[in-house]
N, C-alpha and C positions, 0 to 999 in steps of 0.2 A: 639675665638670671638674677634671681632675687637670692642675697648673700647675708647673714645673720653674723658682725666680728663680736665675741664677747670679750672685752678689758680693751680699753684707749689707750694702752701702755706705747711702749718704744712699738713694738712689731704688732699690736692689732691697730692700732692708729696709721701707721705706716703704711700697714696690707691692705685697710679698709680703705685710705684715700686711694693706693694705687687702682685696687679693682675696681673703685667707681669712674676711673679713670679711662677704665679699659672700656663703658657703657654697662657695668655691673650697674643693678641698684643694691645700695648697700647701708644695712642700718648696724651703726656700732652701740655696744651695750653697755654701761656701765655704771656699777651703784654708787658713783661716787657723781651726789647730784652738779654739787658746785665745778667739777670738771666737765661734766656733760653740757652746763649753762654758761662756762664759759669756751668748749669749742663752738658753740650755735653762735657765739659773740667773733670766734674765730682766734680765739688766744690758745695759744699753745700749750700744753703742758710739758712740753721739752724742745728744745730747743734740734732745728734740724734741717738743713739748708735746704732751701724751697718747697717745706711741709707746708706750714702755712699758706702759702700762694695755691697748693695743693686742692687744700680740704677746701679753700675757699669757692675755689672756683665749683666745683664738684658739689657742695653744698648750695650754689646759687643753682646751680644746672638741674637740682631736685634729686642726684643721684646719689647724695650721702647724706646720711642724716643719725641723729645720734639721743638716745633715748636712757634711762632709767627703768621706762618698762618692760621687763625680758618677755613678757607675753606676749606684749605687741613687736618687740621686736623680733622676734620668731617664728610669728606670724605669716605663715607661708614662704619660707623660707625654703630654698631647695639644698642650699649645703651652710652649716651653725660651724664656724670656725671657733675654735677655745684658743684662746691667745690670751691666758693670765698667767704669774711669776711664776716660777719654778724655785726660789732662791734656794740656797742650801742648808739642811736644816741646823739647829741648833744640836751642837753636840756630837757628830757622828758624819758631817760632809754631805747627807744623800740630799739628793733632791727634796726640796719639801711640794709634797703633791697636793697639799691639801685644799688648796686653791683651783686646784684640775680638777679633782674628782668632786667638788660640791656644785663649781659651775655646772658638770656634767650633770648632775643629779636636779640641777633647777630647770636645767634645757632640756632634758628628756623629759618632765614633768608639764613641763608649757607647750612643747612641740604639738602642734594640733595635726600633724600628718609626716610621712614618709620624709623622710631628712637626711643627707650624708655629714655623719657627725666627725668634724677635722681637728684634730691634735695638732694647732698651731706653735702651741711652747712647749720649749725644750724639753723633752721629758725621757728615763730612760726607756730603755729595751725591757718590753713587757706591759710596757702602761697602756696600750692600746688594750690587752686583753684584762686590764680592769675597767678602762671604760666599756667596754664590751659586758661586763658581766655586769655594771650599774643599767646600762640601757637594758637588758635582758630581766634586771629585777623591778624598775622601776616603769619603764615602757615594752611589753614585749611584746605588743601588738601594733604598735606604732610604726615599722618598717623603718626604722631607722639603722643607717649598716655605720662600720668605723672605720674612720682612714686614717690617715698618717702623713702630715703633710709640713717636713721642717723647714724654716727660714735660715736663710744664708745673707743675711743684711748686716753691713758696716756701717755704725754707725757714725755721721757726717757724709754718709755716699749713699744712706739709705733706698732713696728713691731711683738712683742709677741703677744700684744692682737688684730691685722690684724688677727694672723693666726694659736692664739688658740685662740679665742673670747666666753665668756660668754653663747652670743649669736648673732645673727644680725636681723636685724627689718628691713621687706621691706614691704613700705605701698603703696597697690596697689588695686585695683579693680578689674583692667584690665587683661583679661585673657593674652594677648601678655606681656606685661611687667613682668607678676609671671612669665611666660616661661621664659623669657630671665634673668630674677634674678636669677632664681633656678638653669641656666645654666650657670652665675658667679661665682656662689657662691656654684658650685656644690662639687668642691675640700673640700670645708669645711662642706659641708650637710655632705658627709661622714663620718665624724667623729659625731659621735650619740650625745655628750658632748656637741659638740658646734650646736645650734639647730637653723636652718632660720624659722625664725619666720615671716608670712604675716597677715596681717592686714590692717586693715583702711590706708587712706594716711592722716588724721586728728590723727587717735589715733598714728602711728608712730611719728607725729610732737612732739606729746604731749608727747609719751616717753622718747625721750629723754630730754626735759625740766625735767619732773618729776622724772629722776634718777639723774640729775647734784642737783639738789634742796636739794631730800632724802641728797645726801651724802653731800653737801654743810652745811645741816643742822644736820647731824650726827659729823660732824667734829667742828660745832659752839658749839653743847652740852656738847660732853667733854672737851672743853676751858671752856667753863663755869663751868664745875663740878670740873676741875682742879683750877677754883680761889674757891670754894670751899674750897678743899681738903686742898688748903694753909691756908684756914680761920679756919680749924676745925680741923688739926694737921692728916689729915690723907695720900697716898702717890694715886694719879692719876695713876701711873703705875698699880700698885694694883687693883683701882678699873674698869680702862679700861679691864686687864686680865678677872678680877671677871662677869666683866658683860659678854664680848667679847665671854666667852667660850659659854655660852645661844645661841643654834643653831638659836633662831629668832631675834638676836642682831647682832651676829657677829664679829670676831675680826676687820675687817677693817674699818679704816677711825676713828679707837677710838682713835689716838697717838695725846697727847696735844699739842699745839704748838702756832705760831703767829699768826694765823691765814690762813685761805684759801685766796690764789691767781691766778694768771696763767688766760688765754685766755679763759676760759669757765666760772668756778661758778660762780663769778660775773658778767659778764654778762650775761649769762643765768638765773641767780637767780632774777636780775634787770628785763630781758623780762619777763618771765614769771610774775612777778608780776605785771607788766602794760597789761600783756592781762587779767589777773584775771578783775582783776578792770575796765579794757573794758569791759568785760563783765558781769560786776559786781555779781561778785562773790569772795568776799577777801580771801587772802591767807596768814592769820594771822602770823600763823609759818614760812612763805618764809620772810612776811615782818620784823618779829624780827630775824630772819636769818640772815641778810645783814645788818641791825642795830648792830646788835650785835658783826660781822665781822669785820665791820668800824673801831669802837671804840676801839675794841682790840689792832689793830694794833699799833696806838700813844700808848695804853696803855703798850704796852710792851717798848715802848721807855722809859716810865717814871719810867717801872719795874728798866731797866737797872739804871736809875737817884737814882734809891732807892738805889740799890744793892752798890751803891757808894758814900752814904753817902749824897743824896739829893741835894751835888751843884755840879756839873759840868764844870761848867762855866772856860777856860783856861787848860782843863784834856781832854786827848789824850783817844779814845777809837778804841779799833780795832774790824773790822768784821770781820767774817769769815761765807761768805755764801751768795748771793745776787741775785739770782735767784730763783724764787715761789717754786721749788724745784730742788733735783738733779736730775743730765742728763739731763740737758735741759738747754741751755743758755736763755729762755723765762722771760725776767722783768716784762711784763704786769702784773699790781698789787702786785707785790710782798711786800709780808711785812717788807721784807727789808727797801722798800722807805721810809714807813711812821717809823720806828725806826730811820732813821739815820737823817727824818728832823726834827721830834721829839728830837735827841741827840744836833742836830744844833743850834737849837730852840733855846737854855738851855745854846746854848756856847761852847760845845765839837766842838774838834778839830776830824774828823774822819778818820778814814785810813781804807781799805778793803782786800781782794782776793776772787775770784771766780776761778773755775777753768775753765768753760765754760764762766762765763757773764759778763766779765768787760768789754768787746767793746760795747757790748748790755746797761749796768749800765751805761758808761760815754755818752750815750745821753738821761740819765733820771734825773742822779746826778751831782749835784756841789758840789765845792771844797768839794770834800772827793781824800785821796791821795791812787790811787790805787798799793799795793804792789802785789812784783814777789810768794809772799810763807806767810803760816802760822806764821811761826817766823818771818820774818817779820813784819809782821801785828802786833804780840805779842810786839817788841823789844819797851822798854820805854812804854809803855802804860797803863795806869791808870785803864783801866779795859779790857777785851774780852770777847765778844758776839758773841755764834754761831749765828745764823739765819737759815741756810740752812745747813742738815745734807748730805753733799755730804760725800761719802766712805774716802778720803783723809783727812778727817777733824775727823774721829774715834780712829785713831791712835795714836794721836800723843801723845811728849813728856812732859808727865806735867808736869815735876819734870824742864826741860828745860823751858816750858811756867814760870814758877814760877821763876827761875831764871833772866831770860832778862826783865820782868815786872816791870815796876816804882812801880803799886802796883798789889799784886797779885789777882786779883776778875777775875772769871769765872762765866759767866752768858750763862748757857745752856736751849737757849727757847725751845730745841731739844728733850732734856732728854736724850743724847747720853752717857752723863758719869754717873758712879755711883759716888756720891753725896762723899761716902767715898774713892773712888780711886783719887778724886779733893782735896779732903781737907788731906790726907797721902802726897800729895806732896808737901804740904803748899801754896793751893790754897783757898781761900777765894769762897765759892761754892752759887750759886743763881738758881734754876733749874723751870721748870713750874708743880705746882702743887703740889710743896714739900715744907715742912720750911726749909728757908733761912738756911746755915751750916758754920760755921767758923773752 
């Protein structure tokens, strides 16, 4: 089946290598020349374990391919996926569409025949029925219908959950569009685990808001139940397991930390709470959700101020970790930011490593010194803060971190060490959710 992805972003890039994957032919679109010239080259525009190897191969095999020209790429085309930002707009939280509905208005205008037109990014409840009404003013003889069809991708696991997916959600009505879904997506109907789910093209919008939300707000509760646990002497690890195993809880998305960041919960947690309210209907728990995220964030900065004796002011602190998570060089809201303006705030001197995200980090961050390695980061420094639990940062040598340190404090927002394997190495131990350990 012949596939049109408009935007090379995180998920049309991601969905366009997987479907050529699947023996789609598939052409991705995008005006931005020097990205398009350099995937043909095979360089990535983000960073994403085993994209690259991906596109490459799929590009040698003649099944992907990726252009500047939306005519030719639309060019018999039997289903035009839109997969550009949504970010949040300035001023007011909504979704910003504006990127959705001009694509839409270029691809109805090029489409030289009959087309299932898909709403790949996030967009809220109701946007199908303006794309609907631009296809209607701009193509109305074209036989083009709308579907509705949201991604559910983690990013650094992208390509796993492509192509063993939960499930997939295509919101459609249209008898032509379920046919040519079901013949996408047929490679994965077969496997019984992973189930294509049809529906509404309002209730698909709506699902995916309300599963970024659930787990936006699953991951805010046990931060909270973790400054608990530190108030009342008892270990978050513990109680995450305790609940986690409860089949109608779940172990995921219970691991304490800095908070949620990254390209979707917040802003999707932000839309959805402003079409609540458009339609007035509040969403109590989404709004203490994002409240309660915000604050986190500096709060963990001032954890670090505590864990070091409350001044800072002139003391050297090192990161380790500075993208929303691992496998992904992705800074968008990372809690990194708000720790280390928070440590700035205060007077610390900061130094970092990422192993993906320091080119992404030094056009979000000021004077902070970014170092080649962990020890480094460690050497002379007054305290170290994980932030992002990437695999290279599990390892390491504590007994060495405790050595090259001005002083030894180890502050794990992570909970990657055990509390006693930090403090046997004569590390000064600060963890989320535990009492403080010397």
């Amino acid at each position: 089946m012949r596939i049109t992805m408009i935007g090379t972003g995180y998920v049309g890039l991601v969905s366009g290598a997987c479907f050529s994957d699947f023996g789609h032919e598939v052409v991705c679109v995008d005006k931005d020349a020097a990205k398009i010239e350099a995937l043909e080259r095979g360089v990535m525009p983000i960073y994403e374990p085993g994209l690259d190897a991906l596109v490459a191969a799929n590009f040698r095999a003649g099944r992907l391919s990726f252009t500047t020209d939306l005519a030719a790429g639309v060019k018999g085309a039997e289903a035009v996926f839109i997969a550009v930002g949504t970010p949040s707009r300035r001023g007011d939280g909504h979704a910003d569409l504006s990127y959705v509905f001009a694509a839409v208005r270029e691809v109805v205008a090029a489409l030289d025949g009959p087309a299932v037109l898909v709403t790949k990014s996030t967009v809220p409840v109701g946007t199908g029925d303006e794309v609907e009404r631009i296809v209607a003013e701009v193509g109305p003889d074209k036989g083009i219908v709308v579907a509705s069809n949201p991604e559910f991708l983690r990013e650094g696991a992208a390509i796993d959950d492509f192509k063993r997916p939960d499930r997939v959600v295509c919101g459609t009505d249209d008898a032509t569009a379920r046919s040519v879904l079901a013949a996408i997506y047929r490679p994965l109907s077969l496997n019984q685990s992973a189930p294509v789910m049809f529906t509404g093209r309002r209730t698909a919008e709506l699902i995916k808001y309300a599963a970024n939300a659930f787990l936006a707000t699953k991951i805010t509760f046990i931060n909270e139940i973790a400054d608990l646990c530190e108030a009342v002497g008892a270990n978050v690890q513990e109680v995450s397991r305790g609940i986690g195993l409860d089949n109608r809880i779940g172990r995921k998305f219970l691991h304490a930390g800095p908070g949620y960041g990254g390209s979707c919960f917040p802003k999707d947690t932000l839309a959805l709470l402003k079409t609540a309210d458009d339609n007035e209907s509040p969403l109590r728990i989404v709004e203490a959700t994002i409240a309660a995220n915000d604050a986190r964030k500096r709060a963990m900065g001032r954890k670090v101020i505590k864990a070091m004796g409350g001044d800072v002011r002139g003391k050297t602190v090192g990161v380790l970790g500075l993208t929303f998570k691992p496998n992904t060089d992705d800074m968008r809201d990372s809690p990194a930011i708000a720790v280390i303006q928070t440590l700035q705030d205060a007077g610390a001197r900061v130094r970092a490593f990422d192993p993906e995200g320091i080119e992404q980090a030094k056009k979000v961050l000021t004077d902070v010194d970014f170092m080649g390695g962990a020890y480094e980061v460690a050497d002379d420094a007054d305290a170290l803060v994980i932030i992002t639990e990437w695999d290279a940062f599990r390892g390491l040598d504590l007994k060495r971190l405790a050595n090259v340190m001005r002083q030894p404090i180890l502050v794990d927002l992570r909970n990657i060490y055990p509390p006693e394997d930090v403090i046997a190495a004569g590390l000064r131990y600060t963890g989320i959710g535990k009492v403080a350990s010397d």
